[in-house]
PDB file of N, CA, C and O in Angstrom:
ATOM      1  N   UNK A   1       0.852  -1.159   0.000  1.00  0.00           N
ATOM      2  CA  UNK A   1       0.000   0.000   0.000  1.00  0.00           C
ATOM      3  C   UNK A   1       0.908   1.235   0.000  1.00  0.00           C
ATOM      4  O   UNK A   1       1.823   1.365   0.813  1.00  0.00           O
ATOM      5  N   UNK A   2       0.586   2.224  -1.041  1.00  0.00           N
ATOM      6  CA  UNK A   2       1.137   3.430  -1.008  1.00  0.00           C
ATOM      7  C   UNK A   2       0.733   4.492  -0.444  1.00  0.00           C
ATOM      8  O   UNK A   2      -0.075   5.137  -1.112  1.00  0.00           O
ATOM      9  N   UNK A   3       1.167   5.137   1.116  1.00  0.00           N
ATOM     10  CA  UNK A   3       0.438   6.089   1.298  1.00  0.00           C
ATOM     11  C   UNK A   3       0.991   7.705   0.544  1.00  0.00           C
ATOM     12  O   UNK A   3       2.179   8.014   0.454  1.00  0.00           O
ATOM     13  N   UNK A   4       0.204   8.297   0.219  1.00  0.00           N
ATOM     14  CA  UNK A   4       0.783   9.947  -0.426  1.00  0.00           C
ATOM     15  C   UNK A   4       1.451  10.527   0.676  1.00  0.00           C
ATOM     16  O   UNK A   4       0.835  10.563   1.741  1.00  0.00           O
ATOM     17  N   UNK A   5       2.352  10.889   0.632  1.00  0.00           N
ATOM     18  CA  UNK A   5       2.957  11.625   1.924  1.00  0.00           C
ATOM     19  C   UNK A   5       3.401  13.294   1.299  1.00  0.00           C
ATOM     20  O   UNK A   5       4.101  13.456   0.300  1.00  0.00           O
ATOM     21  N   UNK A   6       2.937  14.201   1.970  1.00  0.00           N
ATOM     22  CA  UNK A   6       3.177  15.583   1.804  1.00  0.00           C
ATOM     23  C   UNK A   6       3.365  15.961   3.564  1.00  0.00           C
ATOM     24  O   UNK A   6       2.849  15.615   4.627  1.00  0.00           O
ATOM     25  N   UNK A   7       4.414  16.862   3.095  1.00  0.00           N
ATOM     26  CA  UNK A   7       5.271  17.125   4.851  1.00  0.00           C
ATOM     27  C   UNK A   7       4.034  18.377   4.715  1.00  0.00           C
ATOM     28  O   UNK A   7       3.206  18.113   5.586  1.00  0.00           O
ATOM     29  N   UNK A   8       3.774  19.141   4.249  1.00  0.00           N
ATOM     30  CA  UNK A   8       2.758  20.235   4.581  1.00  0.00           C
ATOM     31  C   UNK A   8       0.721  19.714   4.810  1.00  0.00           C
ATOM     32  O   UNK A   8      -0.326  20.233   5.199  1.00  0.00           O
ATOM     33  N   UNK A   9       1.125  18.654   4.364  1.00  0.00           N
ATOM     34  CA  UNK A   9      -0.178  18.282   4.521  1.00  0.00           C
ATOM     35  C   UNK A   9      -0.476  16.505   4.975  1.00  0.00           C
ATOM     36  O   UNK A   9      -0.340  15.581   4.173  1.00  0.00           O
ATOM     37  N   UNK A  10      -0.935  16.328   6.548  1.00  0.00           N
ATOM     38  CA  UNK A  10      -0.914  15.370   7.134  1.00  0.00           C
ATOM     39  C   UNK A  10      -2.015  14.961   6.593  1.00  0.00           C
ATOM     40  O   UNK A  10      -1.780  13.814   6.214  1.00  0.00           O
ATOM     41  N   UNK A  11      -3.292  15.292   6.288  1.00  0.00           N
ATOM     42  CA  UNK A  11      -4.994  14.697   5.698  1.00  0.00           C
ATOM     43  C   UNK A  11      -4.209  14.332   4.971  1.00  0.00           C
ATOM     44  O   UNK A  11      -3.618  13.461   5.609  1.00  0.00           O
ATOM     45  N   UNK A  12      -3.473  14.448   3.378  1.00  0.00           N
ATOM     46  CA  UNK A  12      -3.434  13.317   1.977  1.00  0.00           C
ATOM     47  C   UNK A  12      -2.876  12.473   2.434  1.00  0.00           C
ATOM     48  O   UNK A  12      -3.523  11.475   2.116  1.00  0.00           O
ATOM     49  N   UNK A  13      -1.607  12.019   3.318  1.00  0.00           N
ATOM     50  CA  UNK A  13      -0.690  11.091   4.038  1.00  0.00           C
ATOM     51  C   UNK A  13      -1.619   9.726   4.556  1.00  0.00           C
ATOM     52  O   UNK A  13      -1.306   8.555   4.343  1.00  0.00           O
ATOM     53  N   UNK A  14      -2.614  10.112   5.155  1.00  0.00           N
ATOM     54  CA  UNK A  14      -3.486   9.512   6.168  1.00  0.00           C
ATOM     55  C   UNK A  14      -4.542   8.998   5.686  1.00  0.00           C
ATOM     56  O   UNK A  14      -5.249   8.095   6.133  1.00  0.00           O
ATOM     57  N   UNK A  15      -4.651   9.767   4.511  1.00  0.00           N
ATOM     58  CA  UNK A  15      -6.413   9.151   4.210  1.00  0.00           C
ATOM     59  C   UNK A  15      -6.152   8.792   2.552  1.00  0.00           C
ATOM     60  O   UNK A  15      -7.092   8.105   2.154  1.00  0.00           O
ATOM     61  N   UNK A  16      -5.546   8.953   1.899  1.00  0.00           N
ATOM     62  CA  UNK A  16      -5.360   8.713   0.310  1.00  0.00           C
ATOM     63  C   UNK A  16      -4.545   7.657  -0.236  1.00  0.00           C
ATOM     64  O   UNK A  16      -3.407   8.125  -0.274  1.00  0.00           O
ATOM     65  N   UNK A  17      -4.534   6.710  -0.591  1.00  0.00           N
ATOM     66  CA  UNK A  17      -3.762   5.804  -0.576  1.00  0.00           C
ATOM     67  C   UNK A  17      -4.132   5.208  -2.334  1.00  0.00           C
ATOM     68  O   UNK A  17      -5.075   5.452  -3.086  1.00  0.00           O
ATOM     69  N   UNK A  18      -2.874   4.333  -2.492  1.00  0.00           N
ATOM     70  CA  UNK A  18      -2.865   3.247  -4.245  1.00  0.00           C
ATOM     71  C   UNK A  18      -2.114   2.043  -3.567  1.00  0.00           C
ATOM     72  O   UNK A  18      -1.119   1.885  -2.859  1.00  0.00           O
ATOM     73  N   UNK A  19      -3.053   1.306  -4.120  1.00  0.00           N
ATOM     74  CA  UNK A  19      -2.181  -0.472  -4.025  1.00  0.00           C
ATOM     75  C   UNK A  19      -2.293  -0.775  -5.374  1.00  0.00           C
ATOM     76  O   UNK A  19      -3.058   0.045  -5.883  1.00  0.00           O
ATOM     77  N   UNK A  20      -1.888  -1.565  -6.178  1.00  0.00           N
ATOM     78  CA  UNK A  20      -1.610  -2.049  -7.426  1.00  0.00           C
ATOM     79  C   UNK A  20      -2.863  -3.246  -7.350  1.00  0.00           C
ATOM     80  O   UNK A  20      -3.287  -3.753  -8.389  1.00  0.00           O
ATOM     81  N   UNK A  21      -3.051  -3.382  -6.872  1.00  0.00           N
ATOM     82  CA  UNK A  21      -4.765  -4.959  -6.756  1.00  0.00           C
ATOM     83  C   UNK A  21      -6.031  -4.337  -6.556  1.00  0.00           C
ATOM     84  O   UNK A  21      -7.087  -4.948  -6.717  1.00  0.00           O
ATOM     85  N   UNK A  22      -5.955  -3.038  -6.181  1.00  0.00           N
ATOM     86  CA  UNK A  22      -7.522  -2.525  -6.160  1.00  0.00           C
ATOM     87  C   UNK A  22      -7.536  -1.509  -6.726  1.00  0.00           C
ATOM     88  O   UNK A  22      -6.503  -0.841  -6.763  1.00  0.00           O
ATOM     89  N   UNK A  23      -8.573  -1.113  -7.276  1.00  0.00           N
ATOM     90  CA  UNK A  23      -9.511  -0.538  -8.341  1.00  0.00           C
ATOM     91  C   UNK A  23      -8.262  -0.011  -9.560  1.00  0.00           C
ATOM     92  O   UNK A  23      -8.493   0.947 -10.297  1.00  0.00           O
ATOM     93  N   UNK A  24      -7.105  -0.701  -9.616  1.00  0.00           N
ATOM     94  CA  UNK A  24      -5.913  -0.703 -11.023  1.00  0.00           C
ATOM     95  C   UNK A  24      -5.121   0.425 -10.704  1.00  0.00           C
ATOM     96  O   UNK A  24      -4.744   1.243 -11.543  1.00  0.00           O
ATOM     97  N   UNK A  25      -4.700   0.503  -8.706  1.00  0.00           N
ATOM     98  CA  UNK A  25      -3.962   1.696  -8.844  1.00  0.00           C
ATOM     99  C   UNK A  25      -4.178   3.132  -8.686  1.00  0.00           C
ATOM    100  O   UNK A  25      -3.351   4.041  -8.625  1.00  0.00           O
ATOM    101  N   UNK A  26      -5.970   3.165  -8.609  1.00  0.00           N
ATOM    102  CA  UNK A  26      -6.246   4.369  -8.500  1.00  0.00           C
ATOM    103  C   UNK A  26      -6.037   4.534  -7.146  1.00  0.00           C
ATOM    104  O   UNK A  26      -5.724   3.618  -6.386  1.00  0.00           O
ATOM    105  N   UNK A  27      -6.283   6.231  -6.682  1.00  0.00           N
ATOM    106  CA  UNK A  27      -6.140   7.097  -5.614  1.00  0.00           C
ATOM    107  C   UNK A  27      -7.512   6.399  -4.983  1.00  0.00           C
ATOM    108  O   UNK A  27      -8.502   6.409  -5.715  1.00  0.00           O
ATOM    109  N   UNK A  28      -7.592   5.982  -4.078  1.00  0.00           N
ATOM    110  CA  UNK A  28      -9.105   5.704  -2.874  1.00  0.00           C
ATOM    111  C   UNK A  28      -8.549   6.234  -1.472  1.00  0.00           C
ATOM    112  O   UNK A  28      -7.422   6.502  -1.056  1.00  0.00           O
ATOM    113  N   UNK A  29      -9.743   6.265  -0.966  1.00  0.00           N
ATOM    114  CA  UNK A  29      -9.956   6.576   0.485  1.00  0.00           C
ATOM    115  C   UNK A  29      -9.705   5.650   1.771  1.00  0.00           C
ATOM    116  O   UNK A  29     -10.673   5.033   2.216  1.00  0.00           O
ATOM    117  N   UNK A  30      -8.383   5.516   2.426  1.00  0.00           N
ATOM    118  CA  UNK A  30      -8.149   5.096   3.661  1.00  0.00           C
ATOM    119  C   UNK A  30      -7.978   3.265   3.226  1.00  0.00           C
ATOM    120  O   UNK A  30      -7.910   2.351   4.047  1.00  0.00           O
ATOM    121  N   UNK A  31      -7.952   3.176   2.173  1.00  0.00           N
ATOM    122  CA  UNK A  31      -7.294   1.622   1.664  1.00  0.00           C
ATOM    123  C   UNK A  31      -8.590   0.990   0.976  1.00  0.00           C
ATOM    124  O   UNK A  31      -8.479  -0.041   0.312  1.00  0.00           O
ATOM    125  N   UNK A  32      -9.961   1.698   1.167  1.00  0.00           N
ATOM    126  CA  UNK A  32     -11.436   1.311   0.711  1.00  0.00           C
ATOM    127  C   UNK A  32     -11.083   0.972  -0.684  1.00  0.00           C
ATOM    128  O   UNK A  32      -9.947   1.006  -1.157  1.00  0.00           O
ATOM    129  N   UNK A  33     -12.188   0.637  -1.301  1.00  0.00           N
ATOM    130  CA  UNK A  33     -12.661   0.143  -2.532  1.00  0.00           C
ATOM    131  C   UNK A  33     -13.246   1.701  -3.075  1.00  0.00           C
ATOM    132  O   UNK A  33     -13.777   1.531  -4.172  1.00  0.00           O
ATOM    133  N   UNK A  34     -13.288   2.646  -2.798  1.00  0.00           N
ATOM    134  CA  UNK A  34     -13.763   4.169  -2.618  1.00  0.00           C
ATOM    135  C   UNK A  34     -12.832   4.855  -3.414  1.00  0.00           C
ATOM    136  O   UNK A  34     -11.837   5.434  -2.979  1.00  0.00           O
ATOM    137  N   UNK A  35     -13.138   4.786  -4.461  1.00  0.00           N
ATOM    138  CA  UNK A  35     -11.681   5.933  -5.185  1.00  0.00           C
ATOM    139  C   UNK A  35     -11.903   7.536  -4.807  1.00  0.00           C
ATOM    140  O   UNK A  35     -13.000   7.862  -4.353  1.00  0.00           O
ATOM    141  N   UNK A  36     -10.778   8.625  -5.008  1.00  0.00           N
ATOM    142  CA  UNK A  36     -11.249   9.838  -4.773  1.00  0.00           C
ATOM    143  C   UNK A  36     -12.215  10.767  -6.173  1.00  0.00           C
ATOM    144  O   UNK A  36     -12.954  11.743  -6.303  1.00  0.00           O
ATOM    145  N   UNK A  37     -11.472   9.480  -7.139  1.00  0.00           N
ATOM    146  CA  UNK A  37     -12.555  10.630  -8.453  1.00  0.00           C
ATOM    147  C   UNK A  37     -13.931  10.317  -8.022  1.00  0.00           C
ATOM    148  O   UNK A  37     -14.620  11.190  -8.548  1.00  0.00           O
ATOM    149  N   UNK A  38     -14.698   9.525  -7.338  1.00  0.00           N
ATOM    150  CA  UNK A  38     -15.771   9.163  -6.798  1.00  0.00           C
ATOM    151  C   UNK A  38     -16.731  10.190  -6.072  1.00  0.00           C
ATOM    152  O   UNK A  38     -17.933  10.453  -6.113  1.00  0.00           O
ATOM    153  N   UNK A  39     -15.564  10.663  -5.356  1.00  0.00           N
ATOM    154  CA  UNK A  39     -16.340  11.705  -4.194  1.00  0.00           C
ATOM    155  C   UNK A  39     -16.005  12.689  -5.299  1.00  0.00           C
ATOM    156  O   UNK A  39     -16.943  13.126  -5.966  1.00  0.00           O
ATOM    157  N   UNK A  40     -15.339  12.901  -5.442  1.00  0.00           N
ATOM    158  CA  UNK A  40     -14.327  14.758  -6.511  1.00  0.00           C
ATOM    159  C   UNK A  40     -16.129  14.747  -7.547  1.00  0.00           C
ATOM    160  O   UNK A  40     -16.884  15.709  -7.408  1.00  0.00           O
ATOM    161  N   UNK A  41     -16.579  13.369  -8.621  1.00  0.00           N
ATOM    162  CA  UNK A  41     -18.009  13.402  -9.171  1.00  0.00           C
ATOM    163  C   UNK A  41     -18.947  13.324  -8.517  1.00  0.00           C
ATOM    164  O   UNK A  41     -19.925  13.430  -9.257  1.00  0.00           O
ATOM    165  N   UNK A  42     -19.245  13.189  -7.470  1.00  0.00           N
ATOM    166  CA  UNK A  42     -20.519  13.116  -6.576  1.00  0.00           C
ATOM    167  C   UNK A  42     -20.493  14.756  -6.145  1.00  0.00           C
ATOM    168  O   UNK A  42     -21.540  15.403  -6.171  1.00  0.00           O
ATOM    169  N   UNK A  43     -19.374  15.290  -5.798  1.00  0.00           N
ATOM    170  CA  UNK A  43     -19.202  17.162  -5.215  1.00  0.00           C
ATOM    171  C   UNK A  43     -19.656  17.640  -6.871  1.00  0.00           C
ATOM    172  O   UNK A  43     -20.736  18.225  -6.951  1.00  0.00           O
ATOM    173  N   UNK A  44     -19.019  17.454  -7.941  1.00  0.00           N
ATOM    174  CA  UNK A  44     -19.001  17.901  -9.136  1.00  0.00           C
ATOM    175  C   UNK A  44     -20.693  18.143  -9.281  1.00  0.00           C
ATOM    176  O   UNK A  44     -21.180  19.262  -9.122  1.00  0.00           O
ATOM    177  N   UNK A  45     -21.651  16.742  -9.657  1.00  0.00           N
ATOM    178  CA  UNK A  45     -22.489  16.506  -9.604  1.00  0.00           C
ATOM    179  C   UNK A  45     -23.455  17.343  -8.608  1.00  0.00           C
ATOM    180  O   UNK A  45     -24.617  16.940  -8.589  1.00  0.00           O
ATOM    181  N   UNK A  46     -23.272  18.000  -8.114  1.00  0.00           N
ATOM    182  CA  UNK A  46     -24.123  18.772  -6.664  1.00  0.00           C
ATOM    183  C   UNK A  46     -24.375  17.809  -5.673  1.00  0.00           C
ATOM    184  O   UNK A  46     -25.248  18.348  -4.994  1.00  0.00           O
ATOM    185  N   UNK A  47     -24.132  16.680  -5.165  1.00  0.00           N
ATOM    186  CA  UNK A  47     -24.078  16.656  -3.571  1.00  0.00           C
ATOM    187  C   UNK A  47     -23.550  17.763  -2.649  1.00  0.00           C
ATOM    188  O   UNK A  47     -23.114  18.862  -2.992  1.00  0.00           O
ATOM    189  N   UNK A  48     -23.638  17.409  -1.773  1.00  0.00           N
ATOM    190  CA  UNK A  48     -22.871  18.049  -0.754  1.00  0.00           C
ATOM    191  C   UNK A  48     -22.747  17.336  -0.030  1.00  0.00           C
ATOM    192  O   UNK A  48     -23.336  16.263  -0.160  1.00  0.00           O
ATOM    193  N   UNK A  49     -21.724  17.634   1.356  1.00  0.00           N
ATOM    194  CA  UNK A  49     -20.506  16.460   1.955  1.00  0.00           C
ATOM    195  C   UNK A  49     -21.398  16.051   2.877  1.00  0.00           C
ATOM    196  O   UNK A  49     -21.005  15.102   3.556  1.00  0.00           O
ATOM    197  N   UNK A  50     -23.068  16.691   3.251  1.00  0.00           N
ATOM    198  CA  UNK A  50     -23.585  15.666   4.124  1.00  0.00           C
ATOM    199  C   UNK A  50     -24.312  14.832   3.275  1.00  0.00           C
ATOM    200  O   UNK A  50     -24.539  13.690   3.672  1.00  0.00           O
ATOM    201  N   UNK A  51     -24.676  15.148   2.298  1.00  0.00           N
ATOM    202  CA  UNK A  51     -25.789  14.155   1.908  1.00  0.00           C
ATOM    203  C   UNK A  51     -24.616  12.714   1.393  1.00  0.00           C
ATOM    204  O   UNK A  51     -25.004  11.561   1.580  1.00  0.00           O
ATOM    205  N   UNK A  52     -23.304  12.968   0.798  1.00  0.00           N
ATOM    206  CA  UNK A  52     -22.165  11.864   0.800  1.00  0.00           C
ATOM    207  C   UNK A  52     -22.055  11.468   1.919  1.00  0.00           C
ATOM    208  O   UNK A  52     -22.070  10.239   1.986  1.00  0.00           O
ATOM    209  N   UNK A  53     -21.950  11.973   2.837  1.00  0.00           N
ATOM    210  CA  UNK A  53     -21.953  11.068   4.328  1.00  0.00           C
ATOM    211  C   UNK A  53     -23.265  10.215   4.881  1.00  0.00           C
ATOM    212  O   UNK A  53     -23.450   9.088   5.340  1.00  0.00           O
ATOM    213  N   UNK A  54     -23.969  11.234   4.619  1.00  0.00           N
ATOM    214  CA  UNK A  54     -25.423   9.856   4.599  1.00  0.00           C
ATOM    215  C   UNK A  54     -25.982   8.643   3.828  1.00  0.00           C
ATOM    216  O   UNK A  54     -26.676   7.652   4.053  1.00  0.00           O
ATOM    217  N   UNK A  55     -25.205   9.333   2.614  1.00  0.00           N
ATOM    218  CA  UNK A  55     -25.213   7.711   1.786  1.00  0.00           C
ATOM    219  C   UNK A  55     -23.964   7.091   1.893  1.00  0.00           C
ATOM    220  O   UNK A  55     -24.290   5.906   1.960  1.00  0.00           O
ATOM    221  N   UNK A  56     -22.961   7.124   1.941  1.00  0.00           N
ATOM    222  CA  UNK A  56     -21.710   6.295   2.651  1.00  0.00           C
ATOM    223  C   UNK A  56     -21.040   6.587   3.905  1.00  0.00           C
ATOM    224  O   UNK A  56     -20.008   7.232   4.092  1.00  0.00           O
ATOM    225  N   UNK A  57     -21.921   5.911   4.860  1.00  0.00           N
ATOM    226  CA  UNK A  57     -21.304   6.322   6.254  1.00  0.00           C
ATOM    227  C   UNK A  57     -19.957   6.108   6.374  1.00  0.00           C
ATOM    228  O   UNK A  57     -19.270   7.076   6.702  1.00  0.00           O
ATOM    229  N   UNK A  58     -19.330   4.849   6.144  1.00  0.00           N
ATOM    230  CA  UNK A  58     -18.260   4.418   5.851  1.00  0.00           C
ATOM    231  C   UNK A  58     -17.512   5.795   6.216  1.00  0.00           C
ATOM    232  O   UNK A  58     -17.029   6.072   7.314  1.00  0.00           O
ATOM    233  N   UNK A  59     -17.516   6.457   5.263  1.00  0.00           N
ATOM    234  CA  UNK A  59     -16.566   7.910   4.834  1.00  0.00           C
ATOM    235  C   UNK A  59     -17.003   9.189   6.038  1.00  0.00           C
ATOM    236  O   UNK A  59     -18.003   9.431   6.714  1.00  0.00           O
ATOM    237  N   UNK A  60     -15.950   9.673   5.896  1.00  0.00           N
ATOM    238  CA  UNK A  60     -15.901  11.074   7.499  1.00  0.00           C
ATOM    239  C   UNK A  60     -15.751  12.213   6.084  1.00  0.00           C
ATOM    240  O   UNK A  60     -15.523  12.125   4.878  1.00  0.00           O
ATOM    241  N   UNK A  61     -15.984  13.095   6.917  1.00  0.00           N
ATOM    242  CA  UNK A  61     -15.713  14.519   6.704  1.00  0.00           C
ATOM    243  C   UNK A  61     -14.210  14.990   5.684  1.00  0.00           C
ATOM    244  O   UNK A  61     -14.079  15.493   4.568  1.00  0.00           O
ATOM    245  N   UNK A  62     -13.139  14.465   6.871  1.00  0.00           N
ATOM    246  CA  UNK A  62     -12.249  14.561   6.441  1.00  0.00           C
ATOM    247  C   UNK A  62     -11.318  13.489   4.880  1.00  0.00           C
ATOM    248  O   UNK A  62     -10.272  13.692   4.262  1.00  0.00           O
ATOM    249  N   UNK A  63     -11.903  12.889   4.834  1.00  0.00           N
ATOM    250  CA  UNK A  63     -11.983  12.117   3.855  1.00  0.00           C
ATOM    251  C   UNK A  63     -12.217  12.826   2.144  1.00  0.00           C
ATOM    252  O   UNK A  63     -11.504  12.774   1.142  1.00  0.00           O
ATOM    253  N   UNK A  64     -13.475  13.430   2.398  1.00  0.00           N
ATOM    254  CA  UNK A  64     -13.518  14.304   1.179  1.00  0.00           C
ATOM    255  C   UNK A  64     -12.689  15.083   1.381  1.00  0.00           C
ATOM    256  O   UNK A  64     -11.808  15.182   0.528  1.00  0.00           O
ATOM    257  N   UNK A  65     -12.633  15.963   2.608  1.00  0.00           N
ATOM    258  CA  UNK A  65     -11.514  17.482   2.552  1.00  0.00           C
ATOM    259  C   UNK A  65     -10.101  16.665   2.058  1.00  0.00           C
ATOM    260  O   UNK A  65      -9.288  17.310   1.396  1.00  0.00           O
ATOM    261  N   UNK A  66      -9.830  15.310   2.370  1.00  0.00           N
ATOM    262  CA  UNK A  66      -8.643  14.852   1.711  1.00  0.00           C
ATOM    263  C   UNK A  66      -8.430  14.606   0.426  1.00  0.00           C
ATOM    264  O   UNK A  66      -7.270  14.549   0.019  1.00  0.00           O
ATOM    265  N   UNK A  67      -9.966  14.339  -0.799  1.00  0.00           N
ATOM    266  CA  UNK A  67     -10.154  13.978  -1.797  1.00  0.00           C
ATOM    267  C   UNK A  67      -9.929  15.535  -2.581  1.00  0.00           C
ATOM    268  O   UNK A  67      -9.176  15.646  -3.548  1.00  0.00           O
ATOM    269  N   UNK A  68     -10.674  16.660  -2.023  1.00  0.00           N
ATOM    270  CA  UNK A  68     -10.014  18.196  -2.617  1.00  0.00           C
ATOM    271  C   UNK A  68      -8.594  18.229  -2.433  1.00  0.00           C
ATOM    272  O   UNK A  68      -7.791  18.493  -3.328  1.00  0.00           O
ATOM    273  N   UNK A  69      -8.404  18.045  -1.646  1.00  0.00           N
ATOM    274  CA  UNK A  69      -6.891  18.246  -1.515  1.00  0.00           C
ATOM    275  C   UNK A  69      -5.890  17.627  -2.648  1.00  0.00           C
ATOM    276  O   UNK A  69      -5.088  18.114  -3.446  1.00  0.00           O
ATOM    277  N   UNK A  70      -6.265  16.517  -2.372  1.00  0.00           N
ATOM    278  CA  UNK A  70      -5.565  15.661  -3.430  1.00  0.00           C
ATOM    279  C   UNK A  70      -5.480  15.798  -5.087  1.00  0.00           C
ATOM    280  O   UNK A  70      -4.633  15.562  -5.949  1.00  0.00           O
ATOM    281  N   UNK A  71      -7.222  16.458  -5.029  1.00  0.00           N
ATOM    282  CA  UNK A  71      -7.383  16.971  -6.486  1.00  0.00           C
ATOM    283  C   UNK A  71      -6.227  18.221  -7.010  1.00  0.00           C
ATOM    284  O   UNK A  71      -5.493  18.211  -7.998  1.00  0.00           O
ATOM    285  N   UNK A  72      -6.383  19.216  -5.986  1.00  0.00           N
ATOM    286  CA  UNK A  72      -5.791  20.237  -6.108  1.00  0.00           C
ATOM    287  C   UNK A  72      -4.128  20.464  -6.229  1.00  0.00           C
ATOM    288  O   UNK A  72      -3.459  21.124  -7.024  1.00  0.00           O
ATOM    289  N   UNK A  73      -3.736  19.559  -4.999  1.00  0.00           N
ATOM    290  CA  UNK A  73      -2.107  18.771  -5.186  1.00  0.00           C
ATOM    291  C   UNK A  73      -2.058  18.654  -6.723  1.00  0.00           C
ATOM    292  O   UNK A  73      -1.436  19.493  -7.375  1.00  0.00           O
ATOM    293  N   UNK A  74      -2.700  17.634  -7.308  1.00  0.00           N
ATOM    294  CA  UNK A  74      -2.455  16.702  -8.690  1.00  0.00           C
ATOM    295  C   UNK A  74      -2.379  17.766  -9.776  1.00  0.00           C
ATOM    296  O   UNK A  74      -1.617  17.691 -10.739  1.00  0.00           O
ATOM    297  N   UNK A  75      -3.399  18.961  -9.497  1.00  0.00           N
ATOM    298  CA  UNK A  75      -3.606  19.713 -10.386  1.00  0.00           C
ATOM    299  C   UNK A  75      -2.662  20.820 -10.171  1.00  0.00           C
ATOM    300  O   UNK A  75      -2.509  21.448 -11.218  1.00  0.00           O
ATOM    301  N   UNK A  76      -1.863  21.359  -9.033  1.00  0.00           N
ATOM    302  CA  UNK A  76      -1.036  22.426  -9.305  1.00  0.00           C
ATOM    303  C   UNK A  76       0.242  21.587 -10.255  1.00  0.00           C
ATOM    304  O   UNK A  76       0.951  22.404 -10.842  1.00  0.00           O
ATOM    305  N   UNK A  77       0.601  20.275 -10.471  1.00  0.00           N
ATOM    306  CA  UNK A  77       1.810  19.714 -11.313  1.00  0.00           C
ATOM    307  C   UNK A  77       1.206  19.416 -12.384  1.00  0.00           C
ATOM    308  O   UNK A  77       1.778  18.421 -12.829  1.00  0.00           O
ATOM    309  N   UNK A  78       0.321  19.730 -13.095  1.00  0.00           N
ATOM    310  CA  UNK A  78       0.219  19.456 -14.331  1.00  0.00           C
ATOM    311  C   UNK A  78       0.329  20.908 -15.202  1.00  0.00           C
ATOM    312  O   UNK A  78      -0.171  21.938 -14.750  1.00  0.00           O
ATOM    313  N   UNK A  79       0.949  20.877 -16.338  1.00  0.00           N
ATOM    314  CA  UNK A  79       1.396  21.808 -17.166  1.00  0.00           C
ATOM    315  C   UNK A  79       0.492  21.677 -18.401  1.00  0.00           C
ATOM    316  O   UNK A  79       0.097  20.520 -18.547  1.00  0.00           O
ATOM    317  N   UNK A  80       0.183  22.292 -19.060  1.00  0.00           N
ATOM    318  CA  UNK A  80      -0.545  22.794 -20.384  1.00  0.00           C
ATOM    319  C   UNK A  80      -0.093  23.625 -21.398  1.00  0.00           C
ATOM    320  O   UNK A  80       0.649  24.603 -21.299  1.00  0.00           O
ATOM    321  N   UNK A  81      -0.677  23.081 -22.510  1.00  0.00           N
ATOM    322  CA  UNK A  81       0.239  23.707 -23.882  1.00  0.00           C
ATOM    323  C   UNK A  81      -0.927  24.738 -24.342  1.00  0.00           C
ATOM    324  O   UNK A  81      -2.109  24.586 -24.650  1.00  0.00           O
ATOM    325  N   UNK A  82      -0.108  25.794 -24.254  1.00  0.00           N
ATOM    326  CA  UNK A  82      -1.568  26.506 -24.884  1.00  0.00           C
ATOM    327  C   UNK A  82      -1.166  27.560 -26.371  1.00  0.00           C
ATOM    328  O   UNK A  82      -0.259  28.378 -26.528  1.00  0.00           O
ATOM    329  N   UNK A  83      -2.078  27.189 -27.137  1.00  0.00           N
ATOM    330  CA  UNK A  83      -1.682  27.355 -28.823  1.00  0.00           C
ATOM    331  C   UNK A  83      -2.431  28.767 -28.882  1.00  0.00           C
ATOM    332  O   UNK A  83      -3.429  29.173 -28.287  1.00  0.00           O
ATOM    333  N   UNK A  84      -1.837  29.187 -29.539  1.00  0.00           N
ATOM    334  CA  UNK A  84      -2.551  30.814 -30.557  1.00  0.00           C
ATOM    335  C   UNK A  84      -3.865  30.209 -31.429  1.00  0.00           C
ATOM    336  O   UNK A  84      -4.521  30.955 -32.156  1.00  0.00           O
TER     337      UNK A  84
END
C-alpha cells in the first residue's frame, strides 16, 4: 500500500492511498474500494458532503476534505500547452 505523503499536509498522508490490486492503482480513500474521483463526481455533480456522508457512512468529513486536496495537489503539477 502506497500512502501519499506531503510534509505540509498530514490529511493526503493519512487518508489517500494506491495499491496495485484494487480498483488498477487508483487514488481511494483510507485503503477502501472508494476511489477519490468518486467523491471529486458526486461534489461535481451537486451533492454536498452531508448528503455523501449519509449515503456512505463508511466515509468522514475529512476524507472528502482529503479527496479536494488531493485533487488540487495533482492539479497544481500538471502543465498545459496553450496554442494561438
Amino acid at each position: 500500500m502506497i500512502y501519499f505523503c506531503e510534509k505540509s499536509n498530514d490529511m493526503i498522508s493519512n487518508r489517500i492511498t494506491k495499491e496495485p490490486g484494487k480498483k488498477s492503482g487508483k487514488a481511494c480513500i483510507r485503503g477502501m474500494r472508494f476511489m477519490v474521483s468518486d467523491v471529486l463526481g458526486y461534489l461535481a455533480s451537486g451533492m454536498t458532503i452531508n448528503e455523501i456522508l449519509t449515503e456512505w457512512p463508511e466515509l468522514e468529513k475529512e476524507d472528502i476534505f482529503a479527496c479536494l486536496d488531493y485533487a488540487a495537489k495533482k492539479e497544481e503539477n500538471n502543465i498545459y500547452a496553450i496554442s494561438n
